[in-house]
N, C-alpha and C positions, 0 to 999 in steps of 0.2 A: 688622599691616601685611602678613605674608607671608600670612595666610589671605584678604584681600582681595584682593592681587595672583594669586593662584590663582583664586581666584573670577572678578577679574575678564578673567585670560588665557581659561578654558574660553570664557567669552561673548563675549571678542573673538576667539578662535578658531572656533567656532561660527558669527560674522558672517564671518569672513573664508571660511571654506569655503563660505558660502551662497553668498557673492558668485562667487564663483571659478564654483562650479557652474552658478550666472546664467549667467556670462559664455559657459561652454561651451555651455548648452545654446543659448543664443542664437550663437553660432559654429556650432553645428550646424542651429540651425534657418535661416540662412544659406544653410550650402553646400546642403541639402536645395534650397533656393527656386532657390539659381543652377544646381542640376543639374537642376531639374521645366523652370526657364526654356529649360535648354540642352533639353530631351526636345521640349519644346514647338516651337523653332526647328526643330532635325530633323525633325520630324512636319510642319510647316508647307511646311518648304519639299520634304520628300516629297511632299505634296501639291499642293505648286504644279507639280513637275518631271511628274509623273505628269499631273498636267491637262493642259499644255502639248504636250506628249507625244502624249496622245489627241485635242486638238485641231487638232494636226499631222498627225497623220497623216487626220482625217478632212478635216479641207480638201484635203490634197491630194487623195484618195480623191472627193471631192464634184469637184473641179477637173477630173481626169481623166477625172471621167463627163459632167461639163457640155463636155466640147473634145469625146470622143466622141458627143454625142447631138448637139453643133455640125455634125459630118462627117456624122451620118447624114442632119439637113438638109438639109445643101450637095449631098447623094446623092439626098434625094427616098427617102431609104429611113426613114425614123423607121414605128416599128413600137411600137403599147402595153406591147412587152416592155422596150423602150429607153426609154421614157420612166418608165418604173416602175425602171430601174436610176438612173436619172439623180434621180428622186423621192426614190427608197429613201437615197441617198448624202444627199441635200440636208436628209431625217429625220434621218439619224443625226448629219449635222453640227450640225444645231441643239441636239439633245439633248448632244453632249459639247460644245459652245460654252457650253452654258445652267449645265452642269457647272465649267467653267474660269471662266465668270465669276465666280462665289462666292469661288475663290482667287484669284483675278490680282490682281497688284497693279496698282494704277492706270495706271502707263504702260503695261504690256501690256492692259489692260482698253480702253485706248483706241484699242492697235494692234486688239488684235481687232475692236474697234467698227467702226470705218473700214474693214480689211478685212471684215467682215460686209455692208459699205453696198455695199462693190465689188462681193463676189462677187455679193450681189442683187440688182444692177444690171447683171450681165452674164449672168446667168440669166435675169432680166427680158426685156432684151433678146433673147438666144436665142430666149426661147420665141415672143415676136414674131414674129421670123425665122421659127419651126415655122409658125404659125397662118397667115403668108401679111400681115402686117399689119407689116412692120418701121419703127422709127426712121428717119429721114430718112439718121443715120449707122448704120444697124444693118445693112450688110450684111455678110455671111459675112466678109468680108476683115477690116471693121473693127471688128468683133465676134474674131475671130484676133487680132489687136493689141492686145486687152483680156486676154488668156490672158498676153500677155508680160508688160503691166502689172502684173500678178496675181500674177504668181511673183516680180517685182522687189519688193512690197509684201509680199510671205511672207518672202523674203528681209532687209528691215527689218524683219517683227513676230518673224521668229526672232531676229535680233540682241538686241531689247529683253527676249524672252525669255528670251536667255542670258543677257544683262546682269544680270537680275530674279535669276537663279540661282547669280550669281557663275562662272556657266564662263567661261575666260578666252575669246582671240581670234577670234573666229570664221573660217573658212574656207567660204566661200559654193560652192554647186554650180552648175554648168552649169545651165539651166535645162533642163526637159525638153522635148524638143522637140514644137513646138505641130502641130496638126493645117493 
């Protein structure tokens, strides 16, 4: 009986530490996955804030060159150098839009969308305005009241942006003033 009970303690000690061992490494292989998950969340939303980021700053940068090549219109002064600045802005936005799309999450993918529609539709219009062939409502004035529009609707796709990134309250700027 006692050489049994020995026999059979090593074998159920044996199963006992297997198990145990299971248990850890499966506790380890765990925190591993919630810590790869947590690198992943970090990295993603790096990458969203960084999008967001460049895609802010080229609309506005595209926005301030489309109200200035508006002014040189409204002057009768537009010059191949100015519409290659106003061009140049209008490349680079679509290139960091096309960038931001791939991250954005939905509700900001649909802000940017709609602003995308806008701002091509008041660049549209402008260039009308250039050629001498405007909109019935595309005159300089009302083509100016579409720049205000524009920063009220930057001012919403930043909000949903913050939203998207968890920054808390937002604090809106003065718009800048239009030409």
């Amino acid at each position: 009986m006692g050489v049994t009970g020995t026999l059979i303690a090593s074998v159920l000690s044996q199963r006992l530490v297997a198990r145990v061992q299971a248990e850890q490494f499966e506790r380890q292989q765990r925190v591993a996955e919630a810590q790869w998950r947590r690198e992943q969340q970090v990295d993603e939303l790096a990458r969203r804030r960084e999008g967001y980021m460049n895609v802010n700053a080229a609309f506005r940068r595209y926005r301030t060159q489309l109200m200035n090549f508006l002014w040189h219109v409204h002057k009768g002064a537009v010059t191949p150098e100015a519409r290659e600045v106003v061009e140049e802005a209008r490349r680079d936005h679509h290139s960091v839009l096309a960038e931001a799309q791939m991250v954005a999450s939905p509700a900001v993918l649909s802000e940017l969308d709609e602003m995308t529609r806008t701002l091509s539709e008041t660049y549209r219009r402008t260039m009308c305005l250039e050629e001498g062939n405007p909109d019935p409502d595309g005159s300089f004035d009302e083509i100016r009241a579409d720049f205000v529009r524009l920063w009220e609707q930057w001012e919403t796709m930043r909000g949903v942006m913050r939203a998207d990134l968890g920054v808390g309250d937002d604090t809106t700027t003065p718009p800048a003033t239009t030409p």
